[in-house]
LUMFI-477223 format. One record per residue (C-alpha): residue in three letters; residue number from 1; x, y, z. Coordinates in steps of 0.001 Angstrom, whole numbers, m for minus. Example, Ala and Ser with C-alpha at 12.3 -4.5 7.8 and 13.67 -1.06 7.14 Angstrom:
rec res ALA, n 1, c1 12300, c2 m4500, c3 7800
rec res SER, n 2, c1 13670, c2 m1060, c3 7140
***
This chain:
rec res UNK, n 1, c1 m600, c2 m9182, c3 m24478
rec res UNK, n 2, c1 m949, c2 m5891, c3 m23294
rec res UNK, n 3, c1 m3922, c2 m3807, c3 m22482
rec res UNK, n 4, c1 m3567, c2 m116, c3 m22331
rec res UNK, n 5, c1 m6869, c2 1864, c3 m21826
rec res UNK, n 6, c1 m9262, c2 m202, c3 m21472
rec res UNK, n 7, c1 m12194, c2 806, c3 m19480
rec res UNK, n 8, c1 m13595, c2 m1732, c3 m17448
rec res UNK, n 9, c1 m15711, c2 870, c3 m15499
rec res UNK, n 10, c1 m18658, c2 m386, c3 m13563
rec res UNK, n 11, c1 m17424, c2 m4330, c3 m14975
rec res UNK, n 12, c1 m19201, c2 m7285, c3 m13483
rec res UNK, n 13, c1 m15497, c2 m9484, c3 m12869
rec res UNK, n 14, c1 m16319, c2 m11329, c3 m9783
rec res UNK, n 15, c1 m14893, c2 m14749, c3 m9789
rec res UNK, n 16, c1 m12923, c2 m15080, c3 m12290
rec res UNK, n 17, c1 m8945, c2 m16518, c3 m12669
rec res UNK, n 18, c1 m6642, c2 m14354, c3 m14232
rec res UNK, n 19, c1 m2883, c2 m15575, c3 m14630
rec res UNK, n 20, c1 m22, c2 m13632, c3 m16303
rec res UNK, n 21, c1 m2425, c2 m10400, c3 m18082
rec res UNK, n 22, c1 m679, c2 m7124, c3 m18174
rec res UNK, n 23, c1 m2920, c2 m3825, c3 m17496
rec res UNK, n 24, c1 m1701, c2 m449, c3 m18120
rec res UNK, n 25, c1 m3540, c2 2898, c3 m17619
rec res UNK, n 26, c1 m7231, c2 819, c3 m17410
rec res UNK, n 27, c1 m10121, c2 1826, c3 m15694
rec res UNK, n 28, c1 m11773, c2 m518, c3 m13386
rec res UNK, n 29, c1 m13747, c2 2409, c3 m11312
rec res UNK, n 30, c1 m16692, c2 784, c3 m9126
rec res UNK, n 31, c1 m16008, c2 m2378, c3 m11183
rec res UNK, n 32, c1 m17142, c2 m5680, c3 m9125
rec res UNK, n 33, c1 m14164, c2 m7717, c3 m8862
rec res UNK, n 34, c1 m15055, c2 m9307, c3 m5800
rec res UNK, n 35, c1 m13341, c2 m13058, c3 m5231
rec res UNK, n 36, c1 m10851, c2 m12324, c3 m7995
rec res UNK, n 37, c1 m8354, c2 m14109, c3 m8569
rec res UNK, n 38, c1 m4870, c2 m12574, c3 m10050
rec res UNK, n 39, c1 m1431, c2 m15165, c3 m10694
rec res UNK, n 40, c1 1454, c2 m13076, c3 m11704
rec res UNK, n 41, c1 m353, c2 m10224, c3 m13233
rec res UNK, n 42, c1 656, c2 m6381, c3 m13643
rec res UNK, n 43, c1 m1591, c2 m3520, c3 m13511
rec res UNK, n 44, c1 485, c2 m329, c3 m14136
rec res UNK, n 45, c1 m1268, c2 3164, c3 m13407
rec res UNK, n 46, c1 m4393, c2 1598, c3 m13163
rec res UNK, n 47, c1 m8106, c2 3397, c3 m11564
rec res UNK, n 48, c1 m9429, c2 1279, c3 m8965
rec res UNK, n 49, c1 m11181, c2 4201, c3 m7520
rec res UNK, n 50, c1 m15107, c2 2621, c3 m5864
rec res UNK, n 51, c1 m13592, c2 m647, c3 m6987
rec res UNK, n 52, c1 m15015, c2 m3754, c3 m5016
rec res UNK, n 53, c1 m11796, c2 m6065, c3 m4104
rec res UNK, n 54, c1 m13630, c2 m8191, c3 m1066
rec res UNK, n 55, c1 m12477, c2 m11612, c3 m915
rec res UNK, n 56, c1 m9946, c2 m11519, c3 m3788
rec res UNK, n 57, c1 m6339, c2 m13395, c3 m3592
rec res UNK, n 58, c1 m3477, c2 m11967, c3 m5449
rec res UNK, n 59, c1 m140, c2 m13912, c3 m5598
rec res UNK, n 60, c1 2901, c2 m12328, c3 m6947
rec res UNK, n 61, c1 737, c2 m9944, c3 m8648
rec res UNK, n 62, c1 2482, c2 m6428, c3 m9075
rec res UNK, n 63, c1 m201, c2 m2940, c3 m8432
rec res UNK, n 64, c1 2213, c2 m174, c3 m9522
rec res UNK, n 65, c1 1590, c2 3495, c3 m9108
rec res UNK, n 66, c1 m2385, c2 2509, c3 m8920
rec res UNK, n 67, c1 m4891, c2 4718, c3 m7399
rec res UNK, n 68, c1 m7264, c2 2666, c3 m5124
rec res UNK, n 69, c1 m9971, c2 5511, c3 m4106
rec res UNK, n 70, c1 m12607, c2 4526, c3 m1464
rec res UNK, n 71, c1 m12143, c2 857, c3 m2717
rec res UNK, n 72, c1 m13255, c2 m2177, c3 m831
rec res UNK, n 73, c1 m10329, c2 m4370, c3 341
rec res UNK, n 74, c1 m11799, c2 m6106, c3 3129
rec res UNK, n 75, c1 m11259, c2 m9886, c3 3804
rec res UNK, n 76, c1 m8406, c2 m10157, c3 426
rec res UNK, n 77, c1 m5572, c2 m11468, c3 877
rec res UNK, n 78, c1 m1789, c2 m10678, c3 m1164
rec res UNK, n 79, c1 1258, c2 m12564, c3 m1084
rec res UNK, n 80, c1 4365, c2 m11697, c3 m2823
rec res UNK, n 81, c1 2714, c2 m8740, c3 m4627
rec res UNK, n 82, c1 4437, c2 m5138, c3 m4853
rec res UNK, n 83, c1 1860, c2 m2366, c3 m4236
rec res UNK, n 84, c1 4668, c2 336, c3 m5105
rec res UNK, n 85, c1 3473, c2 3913, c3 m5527
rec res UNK, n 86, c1 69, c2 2934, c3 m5167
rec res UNK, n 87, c1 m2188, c2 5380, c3 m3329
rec res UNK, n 88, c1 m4824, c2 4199, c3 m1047
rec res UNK, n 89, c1 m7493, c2 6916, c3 m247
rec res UNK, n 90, c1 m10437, c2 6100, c3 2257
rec res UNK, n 91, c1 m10131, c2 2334, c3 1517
rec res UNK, n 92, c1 m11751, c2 m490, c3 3581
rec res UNK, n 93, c1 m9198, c2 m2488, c3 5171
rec res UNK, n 94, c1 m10818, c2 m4551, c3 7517
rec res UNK, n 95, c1 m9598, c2 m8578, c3 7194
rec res UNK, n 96, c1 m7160, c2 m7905, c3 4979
rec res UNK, n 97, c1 m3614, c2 m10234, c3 4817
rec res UNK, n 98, c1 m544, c2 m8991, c3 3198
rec res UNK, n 99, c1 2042, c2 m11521, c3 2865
rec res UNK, n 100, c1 5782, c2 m10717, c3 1697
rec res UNK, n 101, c1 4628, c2 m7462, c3 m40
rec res UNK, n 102, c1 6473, c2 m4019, c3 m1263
rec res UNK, n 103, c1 4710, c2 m903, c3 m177
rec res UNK, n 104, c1 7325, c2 828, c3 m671
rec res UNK, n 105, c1 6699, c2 4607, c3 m1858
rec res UNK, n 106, c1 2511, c2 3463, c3 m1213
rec res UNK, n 107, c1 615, c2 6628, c3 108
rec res UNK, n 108, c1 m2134, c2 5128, c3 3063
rec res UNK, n 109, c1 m1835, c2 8834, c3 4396
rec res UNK, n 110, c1 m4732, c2 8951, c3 7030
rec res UNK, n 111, c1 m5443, c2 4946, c3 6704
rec res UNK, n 112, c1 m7604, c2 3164, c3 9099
rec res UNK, n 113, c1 m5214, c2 m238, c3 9633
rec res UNK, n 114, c1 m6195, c2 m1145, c3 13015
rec res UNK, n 115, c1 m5529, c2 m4260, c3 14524
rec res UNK, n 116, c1 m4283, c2 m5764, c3 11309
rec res UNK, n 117, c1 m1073, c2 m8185, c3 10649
rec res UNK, n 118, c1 1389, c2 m5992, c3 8787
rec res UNK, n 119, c1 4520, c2 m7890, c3 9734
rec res UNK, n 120, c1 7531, c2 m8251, c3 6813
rec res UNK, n 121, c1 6468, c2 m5627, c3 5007
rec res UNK, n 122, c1 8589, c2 m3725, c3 2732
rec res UNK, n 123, c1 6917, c2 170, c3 3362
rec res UNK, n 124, c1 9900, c2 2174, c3 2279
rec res UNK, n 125, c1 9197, c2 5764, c3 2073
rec res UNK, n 126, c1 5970, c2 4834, c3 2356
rec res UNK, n 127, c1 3474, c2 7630, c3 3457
rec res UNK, n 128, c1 1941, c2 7020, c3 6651
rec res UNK, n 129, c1 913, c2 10398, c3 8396
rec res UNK, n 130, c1 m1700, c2 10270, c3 10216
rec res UNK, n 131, c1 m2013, c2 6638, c3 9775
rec res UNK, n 132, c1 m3969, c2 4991, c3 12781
rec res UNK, n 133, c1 m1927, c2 1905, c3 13102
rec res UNK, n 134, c1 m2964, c2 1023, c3 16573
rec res UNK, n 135, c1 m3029, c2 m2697, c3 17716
rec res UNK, n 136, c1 m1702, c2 m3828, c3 14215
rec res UNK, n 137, c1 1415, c2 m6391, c3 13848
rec res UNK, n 138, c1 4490, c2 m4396, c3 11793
rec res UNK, n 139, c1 7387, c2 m6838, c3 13235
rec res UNK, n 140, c1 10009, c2 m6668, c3 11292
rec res UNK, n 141, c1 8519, c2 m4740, c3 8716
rec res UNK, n 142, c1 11155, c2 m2133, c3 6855
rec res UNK, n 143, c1 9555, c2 1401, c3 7260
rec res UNK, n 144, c1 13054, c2 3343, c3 6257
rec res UNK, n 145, c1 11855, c2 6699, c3 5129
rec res UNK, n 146, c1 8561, c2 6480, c3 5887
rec res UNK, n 147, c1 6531, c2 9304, c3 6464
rec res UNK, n 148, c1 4835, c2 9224, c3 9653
rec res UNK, n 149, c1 3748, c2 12113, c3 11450
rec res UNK, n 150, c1 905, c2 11760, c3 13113
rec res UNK, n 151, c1 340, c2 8234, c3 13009
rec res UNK, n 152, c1 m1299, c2 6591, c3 15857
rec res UNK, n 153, c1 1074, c2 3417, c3 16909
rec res UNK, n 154, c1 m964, c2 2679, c3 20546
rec res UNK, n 155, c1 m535, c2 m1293, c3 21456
rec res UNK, n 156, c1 1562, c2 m1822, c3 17594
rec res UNK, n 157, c1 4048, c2 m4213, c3 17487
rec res UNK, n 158, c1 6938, c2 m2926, c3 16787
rec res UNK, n 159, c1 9718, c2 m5331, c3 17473
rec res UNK, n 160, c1 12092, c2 m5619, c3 14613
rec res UNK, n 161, c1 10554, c2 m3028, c3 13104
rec res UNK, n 162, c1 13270, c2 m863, c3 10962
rec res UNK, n 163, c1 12355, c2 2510, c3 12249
rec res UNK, n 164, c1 14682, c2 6104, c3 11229
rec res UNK, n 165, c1 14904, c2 9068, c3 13710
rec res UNK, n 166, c1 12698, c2 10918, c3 11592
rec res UNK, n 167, c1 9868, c2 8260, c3 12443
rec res UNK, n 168, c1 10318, c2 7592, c3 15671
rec res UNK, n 169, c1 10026, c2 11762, c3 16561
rec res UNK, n 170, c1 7013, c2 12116, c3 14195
rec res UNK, n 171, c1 4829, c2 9254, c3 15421
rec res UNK, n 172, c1 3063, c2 8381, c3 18228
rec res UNK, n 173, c1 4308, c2 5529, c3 19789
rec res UNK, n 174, c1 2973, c2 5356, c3 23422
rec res UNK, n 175, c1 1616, c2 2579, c3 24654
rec res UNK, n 176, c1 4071, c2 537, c3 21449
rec res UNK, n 177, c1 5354, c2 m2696, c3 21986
rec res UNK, n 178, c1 9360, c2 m2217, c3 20977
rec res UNK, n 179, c1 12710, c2 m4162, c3 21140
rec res UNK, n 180, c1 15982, c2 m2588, c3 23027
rec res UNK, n 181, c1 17726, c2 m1265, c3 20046
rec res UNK, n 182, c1 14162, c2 640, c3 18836
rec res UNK, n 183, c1 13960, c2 2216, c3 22709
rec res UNK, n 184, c1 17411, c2 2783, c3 22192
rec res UNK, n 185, c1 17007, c2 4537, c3 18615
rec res UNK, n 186, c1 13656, c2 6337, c3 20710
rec res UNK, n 187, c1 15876, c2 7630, c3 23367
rec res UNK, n 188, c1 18599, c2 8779, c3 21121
rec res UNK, n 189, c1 16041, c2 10812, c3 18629
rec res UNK, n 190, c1 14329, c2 12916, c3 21682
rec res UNK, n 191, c1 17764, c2 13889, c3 23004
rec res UNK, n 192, c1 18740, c2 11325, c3 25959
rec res UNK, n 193, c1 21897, c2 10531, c3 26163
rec res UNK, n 194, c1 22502, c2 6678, c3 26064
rec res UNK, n 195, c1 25629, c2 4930, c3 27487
***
């Protein structure tokens, strides 16, 4: 079953077990879903703009082209989920786990993601600028095409991180913790000559 619509604005949802539901176009704005639980559920151009998302667990749950507007994430955790085209604007990141998840085409333009553990991540074309991704874990994340100008990258870990020219001009990456071939790649983008 479907549902397309329906407004769960302002819903008291904490706690509860969902497995398998499909969402499309549904408004949960400021709805309280801490502790939730999702199982293999979709939510397809969905509002979770104010939305309160502390403490929920999401496995293999799929977030597609959702809008996630000054929404409490802090202390969830997702594993296996795709977050693709989602945009995340002035969201509260702090604690949060992401596990085996897509990202890819995701918009955390201007994200605070400090010190968290980003590593295998799928962030393809993923909009980062002006990111502050300082003392967080992206090893051997994929970040081909991603848009990051501005981003902060102090103390990241960037060691089997897949990086493009592009990035590694645009970004700040002093003080970055990188494998040969990325230092290589670095080199190569600001016009050294390696041999």
């Amino acid at each position: 079953m479907i549902e397309t619509g329906e407004d769960y604005r302002d819903a008291v949802l904490s706690g509860q077990w969902w497995e398998k539901r499909q969402f499309t176009g549904c408004d949960f704005a400021e709805a309280d879903l801490r502790d939730l639980r999702t199982r293999g559920c979709t939510f397809d151009n969905c509002d979770f703009t104010k939305v309160d998302l502390a403490g929920s667990r999401h496995d293999a749950s799929a977030f597609r082209s959702c809008t996630f507007d000054r929404a409490v994430l802090a202390d969830s955790r997702w594993s296996s989920c795709s977050l693709l085209g989602s945009s995340f604007v002035d969201c509260r990141f702090q604690g949060i786990a992401l596990t085996e998840c897509d990202l890819s085409l995701a918009s955390l333009s201007r994200g605070r993601l400090r010190k968290l553990q980003l590593s295998g991540l799928r962030m393809r074309e993923a909009n980062l600028t002006d990111a502050d991704l300082t003392d967080s874990d992206l090893r051997g994340s994929d970040l081909s095409g991603a848009r990051l100008q501005g981003a902060k990258l102090a103390g990241a870990d960037l060691r089997g991180t897949v990086l493009d020219a592009n990035a590694l001009v645009q970004a700040d990456l002093r003080g970055a913790y990188v494998d040969v071939d990325t230092a290589i790649a670095y080199a190569a983008a600001h016009g050294l000559v390696v041999k």
